[in-house]
Backbone as XML, in Angstrom:
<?xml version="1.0"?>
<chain id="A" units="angstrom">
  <residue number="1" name="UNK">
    <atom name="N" x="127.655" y="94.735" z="95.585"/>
    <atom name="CA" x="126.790" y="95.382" z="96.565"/>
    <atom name="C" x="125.903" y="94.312" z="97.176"/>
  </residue>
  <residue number="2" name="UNK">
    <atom name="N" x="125.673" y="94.043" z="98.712"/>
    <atom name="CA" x="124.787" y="93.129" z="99.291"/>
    <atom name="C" x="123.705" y="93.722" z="99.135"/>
  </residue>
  <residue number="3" name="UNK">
    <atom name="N" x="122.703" y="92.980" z="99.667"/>
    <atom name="CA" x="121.830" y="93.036" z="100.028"/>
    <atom name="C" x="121.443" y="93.875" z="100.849"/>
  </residue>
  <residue number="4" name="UNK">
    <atom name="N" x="122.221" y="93.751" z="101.939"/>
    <atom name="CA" x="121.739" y="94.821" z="103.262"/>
    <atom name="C" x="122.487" y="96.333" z="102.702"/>
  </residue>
  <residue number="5" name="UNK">
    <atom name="N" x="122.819" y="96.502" z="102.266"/>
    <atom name="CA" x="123.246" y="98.008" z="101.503"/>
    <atom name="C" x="121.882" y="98.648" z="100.674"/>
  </residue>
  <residue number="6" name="UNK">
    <atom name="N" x="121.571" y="97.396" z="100.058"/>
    <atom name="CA" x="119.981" y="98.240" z="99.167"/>
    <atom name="C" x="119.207" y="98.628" z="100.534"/>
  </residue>
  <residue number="7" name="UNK">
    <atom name="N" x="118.947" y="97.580" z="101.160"/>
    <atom name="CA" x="117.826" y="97.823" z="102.441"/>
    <atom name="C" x="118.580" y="98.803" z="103.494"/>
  </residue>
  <residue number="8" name="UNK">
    <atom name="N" x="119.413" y="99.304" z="103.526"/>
    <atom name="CA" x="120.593" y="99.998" z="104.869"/>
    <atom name="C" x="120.057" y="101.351" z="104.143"/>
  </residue>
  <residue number="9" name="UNK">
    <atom name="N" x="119.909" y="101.902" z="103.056"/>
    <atom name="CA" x="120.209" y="103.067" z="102.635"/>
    <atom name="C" x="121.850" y="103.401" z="102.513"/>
  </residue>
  <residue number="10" name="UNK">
    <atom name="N" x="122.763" y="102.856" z="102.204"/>
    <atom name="CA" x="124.189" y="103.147" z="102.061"/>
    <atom name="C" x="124.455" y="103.591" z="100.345"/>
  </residue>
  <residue number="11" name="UNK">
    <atom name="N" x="123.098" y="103.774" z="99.923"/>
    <atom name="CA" x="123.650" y="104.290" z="98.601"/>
    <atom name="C" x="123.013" y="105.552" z="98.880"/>
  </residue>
  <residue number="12" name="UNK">
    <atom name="N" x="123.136" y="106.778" z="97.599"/>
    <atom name="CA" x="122.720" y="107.929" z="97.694"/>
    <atom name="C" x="121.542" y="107.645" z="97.621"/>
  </residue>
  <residue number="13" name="UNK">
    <atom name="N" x="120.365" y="108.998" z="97.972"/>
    <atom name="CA" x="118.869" y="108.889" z="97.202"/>
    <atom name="C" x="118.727" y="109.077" z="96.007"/>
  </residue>
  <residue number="14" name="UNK">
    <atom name="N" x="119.425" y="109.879" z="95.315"/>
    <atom name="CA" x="119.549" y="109.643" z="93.896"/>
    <atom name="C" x="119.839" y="108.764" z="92.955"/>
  </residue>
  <residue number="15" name="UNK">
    <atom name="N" x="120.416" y="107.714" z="93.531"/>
    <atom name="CA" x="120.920" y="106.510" z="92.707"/>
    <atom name="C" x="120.046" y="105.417" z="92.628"/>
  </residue>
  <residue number="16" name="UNK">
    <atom name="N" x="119.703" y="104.814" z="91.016"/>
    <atom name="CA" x="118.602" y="103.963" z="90.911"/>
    <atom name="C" x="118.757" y="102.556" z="91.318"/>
  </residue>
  <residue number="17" name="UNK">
    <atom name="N" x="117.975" y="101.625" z="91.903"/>
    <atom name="CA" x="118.679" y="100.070" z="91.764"/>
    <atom name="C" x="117.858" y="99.502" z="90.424"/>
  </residue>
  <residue number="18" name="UNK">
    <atom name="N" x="117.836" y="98.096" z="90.424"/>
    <atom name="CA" x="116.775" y="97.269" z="89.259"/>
    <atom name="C" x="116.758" y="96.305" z="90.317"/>
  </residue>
  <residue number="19" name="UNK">
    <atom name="N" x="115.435" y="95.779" z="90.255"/>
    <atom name="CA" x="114.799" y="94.942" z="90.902"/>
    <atom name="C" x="116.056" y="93.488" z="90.370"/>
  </residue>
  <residue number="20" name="UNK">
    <atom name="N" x="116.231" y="93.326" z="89.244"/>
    <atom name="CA" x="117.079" y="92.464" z="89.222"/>
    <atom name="C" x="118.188" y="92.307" z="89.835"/>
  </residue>
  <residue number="21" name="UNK">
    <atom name="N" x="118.798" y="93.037" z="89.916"/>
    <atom name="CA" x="120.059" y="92.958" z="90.868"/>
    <atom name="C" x="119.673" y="92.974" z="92.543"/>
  </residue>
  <residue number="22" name="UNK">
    <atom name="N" x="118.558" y="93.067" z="92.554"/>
    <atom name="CA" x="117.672" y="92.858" z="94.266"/>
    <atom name="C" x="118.057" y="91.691" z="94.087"/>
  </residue>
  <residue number="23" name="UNK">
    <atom name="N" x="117.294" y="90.717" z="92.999"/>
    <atom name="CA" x="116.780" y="89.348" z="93.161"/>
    <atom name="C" x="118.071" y="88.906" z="93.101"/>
  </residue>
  <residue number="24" name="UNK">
    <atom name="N" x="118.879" y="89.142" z="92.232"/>
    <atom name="CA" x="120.518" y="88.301" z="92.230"/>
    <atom name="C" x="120.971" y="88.585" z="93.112"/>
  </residue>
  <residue number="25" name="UNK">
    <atom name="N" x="121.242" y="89.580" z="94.656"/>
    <atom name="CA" x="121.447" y="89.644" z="95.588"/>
    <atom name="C" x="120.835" y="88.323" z="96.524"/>
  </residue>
  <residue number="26" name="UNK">
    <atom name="N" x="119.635" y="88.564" z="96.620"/>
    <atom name="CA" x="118.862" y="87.387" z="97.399"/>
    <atom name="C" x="119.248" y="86.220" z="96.892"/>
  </residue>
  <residue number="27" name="UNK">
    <atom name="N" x="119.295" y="85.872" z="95.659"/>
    <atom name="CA" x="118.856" y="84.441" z="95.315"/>
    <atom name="C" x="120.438" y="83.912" z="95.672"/>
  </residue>
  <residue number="28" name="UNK">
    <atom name="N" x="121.683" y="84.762" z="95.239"/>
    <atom name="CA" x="122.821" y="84.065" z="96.033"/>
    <atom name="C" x="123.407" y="83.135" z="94.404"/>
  </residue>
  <residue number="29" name="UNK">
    <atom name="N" x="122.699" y="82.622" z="93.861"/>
    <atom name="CA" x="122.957" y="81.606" z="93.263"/>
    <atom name="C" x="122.047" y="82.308" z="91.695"/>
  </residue>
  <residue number="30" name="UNK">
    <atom name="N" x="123.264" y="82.681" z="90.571"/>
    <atom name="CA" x="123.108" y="83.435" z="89.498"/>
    <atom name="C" x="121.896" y="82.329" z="89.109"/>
  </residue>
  <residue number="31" name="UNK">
    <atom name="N" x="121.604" y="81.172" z="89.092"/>
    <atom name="CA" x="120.524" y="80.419" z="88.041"/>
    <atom name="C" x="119.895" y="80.487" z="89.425"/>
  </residue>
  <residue number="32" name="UNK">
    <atom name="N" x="119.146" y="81.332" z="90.028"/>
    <atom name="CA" x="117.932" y="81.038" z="91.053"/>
    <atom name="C" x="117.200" y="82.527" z="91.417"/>
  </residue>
  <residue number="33" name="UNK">
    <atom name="N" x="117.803" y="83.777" z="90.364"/>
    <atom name="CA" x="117.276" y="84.900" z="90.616"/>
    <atom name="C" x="115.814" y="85.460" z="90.184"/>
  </residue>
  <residue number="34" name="UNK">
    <atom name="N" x="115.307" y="84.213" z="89.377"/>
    <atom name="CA" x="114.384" y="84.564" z="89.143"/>
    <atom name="C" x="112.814" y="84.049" z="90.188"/>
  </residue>
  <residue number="35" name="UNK">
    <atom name="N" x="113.167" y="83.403" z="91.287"/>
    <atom name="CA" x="112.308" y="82.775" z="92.318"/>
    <atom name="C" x="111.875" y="84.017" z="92.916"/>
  </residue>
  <residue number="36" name="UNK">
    <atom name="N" x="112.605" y="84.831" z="93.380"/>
    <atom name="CA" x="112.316" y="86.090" z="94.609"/>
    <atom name="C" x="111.513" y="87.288" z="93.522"/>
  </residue>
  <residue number="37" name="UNK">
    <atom name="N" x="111.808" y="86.999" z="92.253"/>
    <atom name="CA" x="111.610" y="88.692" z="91.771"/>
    <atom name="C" x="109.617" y="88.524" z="92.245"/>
  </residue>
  <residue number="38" name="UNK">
    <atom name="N" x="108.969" y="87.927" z="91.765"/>
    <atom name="CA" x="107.383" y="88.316" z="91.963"/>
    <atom name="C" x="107.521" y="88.970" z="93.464"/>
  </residue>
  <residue number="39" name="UNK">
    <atom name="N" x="107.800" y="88.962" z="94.553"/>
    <atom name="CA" x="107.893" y="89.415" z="95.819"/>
    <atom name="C" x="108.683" y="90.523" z="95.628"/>
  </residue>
  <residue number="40" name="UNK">
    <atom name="N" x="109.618" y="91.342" z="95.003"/>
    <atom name="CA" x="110.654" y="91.693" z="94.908"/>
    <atom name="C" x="109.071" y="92.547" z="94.363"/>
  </residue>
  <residue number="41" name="UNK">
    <atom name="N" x="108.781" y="92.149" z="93.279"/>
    <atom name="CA" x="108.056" y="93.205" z="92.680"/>
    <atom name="C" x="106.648" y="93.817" z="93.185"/>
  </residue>
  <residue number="42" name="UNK">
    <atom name="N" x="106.386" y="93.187" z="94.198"/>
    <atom name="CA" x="105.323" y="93.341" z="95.211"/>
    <atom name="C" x="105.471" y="94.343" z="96.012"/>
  </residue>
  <residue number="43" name="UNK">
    <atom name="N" x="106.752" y="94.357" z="96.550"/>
    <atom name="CA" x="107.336" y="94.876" z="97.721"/>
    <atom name="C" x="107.754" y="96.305" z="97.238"/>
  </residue>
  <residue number="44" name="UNK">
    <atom name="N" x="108.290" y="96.224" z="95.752"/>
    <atom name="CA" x="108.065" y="97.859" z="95.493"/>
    <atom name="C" x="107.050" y="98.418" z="94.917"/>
  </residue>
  <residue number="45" name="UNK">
    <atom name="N" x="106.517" y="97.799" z="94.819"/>
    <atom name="CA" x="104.856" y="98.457" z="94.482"/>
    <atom name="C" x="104.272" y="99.033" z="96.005"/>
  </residue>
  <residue number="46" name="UNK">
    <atom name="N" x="104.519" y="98.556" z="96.590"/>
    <atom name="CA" x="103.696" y="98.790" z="97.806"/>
    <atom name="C" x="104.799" y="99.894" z="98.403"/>
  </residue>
  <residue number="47" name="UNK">
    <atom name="N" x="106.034" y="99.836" z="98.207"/>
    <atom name="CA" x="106.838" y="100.916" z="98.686"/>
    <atom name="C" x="106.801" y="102.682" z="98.021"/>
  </residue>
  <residue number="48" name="UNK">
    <atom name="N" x="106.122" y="102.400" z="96.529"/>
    <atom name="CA" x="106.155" y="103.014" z="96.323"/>
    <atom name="C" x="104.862" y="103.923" z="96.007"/>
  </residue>
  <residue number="49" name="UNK">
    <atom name="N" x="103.846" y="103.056" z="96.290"/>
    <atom name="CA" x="102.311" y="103.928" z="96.522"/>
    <atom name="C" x="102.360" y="104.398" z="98.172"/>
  </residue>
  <residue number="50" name="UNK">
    <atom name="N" x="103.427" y="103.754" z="99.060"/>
    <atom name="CA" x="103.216" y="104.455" z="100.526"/>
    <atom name="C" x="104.462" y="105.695" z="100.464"/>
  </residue>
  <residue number="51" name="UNK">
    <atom name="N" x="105.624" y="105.841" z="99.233"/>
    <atom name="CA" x="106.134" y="107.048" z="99.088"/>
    <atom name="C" x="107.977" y="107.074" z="99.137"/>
  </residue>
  <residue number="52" name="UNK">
    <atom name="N" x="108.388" y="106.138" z="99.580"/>
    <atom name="CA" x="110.210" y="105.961" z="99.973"/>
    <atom name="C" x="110.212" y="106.058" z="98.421"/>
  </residue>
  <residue number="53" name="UNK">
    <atom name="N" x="109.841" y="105.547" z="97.955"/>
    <atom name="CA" x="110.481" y="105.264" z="96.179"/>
    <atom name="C" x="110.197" y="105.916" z="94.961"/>
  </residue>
  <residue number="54" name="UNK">
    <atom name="N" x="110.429" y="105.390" z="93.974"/>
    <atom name="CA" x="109.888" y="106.125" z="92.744"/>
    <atom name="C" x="110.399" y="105.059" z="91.925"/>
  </residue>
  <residue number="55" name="UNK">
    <atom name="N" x="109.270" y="104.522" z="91.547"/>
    <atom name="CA" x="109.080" y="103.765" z="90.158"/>
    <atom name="C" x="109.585" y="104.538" z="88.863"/>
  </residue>
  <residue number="56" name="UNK">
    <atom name="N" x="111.137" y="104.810" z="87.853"/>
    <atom name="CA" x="110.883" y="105.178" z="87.091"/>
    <atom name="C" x="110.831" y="104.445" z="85.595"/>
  </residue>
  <residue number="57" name="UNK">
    <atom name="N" x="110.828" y="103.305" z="85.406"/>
    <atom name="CA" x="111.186" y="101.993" z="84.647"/>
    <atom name="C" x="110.260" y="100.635" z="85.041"/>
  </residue>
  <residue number="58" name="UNK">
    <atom name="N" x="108.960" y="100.791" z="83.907"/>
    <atom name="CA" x="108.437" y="99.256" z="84.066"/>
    <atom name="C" x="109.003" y="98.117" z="82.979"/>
  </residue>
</chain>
């Protein structure tokens, strides 16, 4: 699954992602997924106090 599929909405609304598999999307390169996650984890925080999401797993 790319990247632009998480951000497209091409999955159901019911179906969960993990921020990790965000970051291994972005980073492209399996030993570099851990650079993007602090932003990664920013970005759903803020997505999900304005309402698209639901945090159910810290």
């Amino acid at each position: 699954m790319s990247v632009s599929n998480y951000a497209s909405g091409s999955r159901a609304p019911t179906v969960s992602i993990c921020a990790l598999n965000v970051a291994r999307s972005l980073a492209g390169d399996e030993s570099a997924w851990r650079a993007p996650m602090s932003a990664i984890r920013d970005v759903t925080v803020r997505l999900a106090r304005e309402g698209p999401i639901l945090i159910t797993q810290v």
